[in-house]
C-alpha positions in Angstrom: -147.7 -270.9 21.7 -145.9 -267.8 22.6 -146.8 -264.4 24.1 -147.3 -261.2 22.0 -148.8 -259.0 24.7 -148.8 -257.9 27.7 -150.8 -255.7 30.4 -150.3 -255.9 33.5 -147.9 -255.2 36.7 -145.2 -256.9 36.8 -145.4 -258.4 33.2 -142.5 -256.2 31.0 -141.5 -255.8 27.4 -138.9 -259.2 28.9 -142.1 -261.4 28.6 -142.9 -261.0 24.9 -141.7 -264.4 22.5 -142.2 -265.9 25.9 -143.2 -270.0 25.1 -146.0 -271.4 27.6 -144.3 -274.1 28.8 -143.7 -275.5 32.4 -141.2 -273.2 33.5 -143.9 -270.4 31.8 -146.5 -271.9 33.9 -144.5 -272.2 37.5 -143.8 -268.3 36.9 -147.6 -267.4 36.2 -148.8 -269.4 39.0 -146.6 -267.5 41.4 -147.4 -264.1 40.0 -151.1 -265.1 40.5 -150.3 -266.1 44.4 -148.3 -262.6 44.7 -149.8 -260.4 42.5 -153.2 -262.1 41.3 -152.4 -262.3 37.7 -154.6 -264.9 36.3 -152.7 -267.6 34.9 -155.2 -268.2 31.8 -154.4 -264.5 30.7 -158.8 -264.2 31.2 -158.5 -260.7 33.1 -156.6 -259.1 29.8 -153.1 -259.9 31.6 -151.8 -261.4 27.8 -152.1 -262.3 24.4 -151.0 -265.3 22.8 -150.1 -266.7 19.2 -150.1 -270.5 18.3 -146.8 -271.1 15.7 -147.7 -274.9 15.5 -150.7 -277.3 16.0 -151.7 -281.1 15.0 -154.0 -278.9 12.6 -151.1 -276.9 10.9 -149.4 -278.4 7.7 -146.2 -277.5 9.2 -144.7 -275.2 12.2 -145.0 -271.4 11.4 -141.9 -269.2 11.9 -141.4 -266.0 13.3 -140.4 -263.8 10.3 -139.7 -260.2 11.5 -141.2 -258.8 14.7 -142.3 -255.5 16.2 -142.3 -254.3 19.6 -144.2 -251.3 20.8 -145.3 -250.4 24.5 -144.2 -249.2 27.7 -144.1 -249.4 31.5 -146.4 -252.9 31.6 -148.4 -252.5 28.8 -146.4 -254.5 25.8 -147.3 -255.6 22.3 -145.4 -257.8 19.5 -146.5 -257.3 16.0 -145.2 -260.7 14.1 -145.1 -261.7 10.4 -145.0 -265.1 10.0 -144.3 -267.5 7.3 
């Protein structure tokens, strides 16, 4: 799973393609003590995309990409195959 948006202080265009993994998670969980970002994304803080699953056939892939936003507010448009 990987991040395709973003909005909210701090998060930056830096945090899209992002994978949640443990260092993804020690991060969150101190912008959530400093800055009270929830670490679930659940106020609107990010998006996410799955690229693989036990329910997949097989791993999607990052095709081309398209970044648009500024300041804190972030979004990556992906085409997958």
């Amino acid at each position: 799973m990987i991040l395709t948006g973003v909005a909210a202080y701090p998060l930056d265009k830096s945090w899209l393609g992002r994978e949640i993994n443990k260092q993804y998670l020690q991060e969150v969980k101190e912008l959530n003590k400093k800055y009270k970002i929830h670490i679930a994304g659940e106020g609107g803080e990010f998006e996410t995309f799955v690229l693989n699953c036990p329910l997949f056939k097989k791993p999607l892939k990052i095709k081309n990409k398209k970044i648009t936003g500024e300041s804190n507010a972030w979004k990556m448009e992906i085409e997958v195959e």
